[in-house]
Steps between C-alpha positions, in 0.01 A plus 500: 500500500419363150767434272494596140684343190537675178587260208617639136321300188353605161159592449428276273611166725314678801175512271544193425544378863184656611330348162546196575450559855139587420453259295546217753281676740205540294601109370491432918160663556360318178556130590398581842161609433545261235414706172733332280353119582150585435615701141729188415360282218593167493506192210350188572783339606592758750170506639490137585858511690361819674178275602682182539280330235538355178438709142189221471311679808580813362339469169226347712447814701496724184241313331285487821564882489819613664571837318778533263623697254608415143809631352618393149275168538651418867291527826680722802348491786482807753621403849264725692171338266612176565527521842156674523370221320656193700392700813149491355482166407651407821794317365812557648303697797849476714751601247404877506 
């Protein structure tokens, strides 16, 4: 026999519960199909800790053509493009 607990709260903290409860779930099923990395833009300087390389190499990959964009004057770069393109030019092969 299953047992059963009733539990007294206000709406408004049980809407919130289930909120938030939601929330993380759909937060869950993002990172593991990995739809927030691949949206994420990141500076210069956060691209080369994410690649391990120095802001030098990076400008060298965007002006052999690693896609960027620029916002106010700044290049961001794309996670998911960059990753393409390293894949493509067959740098960093064994990294993704």
């Amino acid at each position: 026999m299953e047992s059963t607990m009733m539990i007294n709260i206000p709406i408004n903290e049980f809407k919130n519960f289930m909120i938030e409860a939601i929330r993380n779930e759909i937060q869950a099923i993002k990172n593991g199909i990995g739809l927030e990395k691949e949206d994420k833009l990141l500076s210069r300087n956060e691209l080369a800790k994410y690649l391990g390389v120095t802001t030098a190499s990076i400008t060298t990959y965007k002006n052999d053509g690693m896609p960027f964009l620029l916002v106010k004057r700044r290049p961001y770069f794309k996670i998911s493009q960059v990753e393409a393109y390293m894949f493509k030019k067959k740098e960093f092969k064994n990294r993704f």
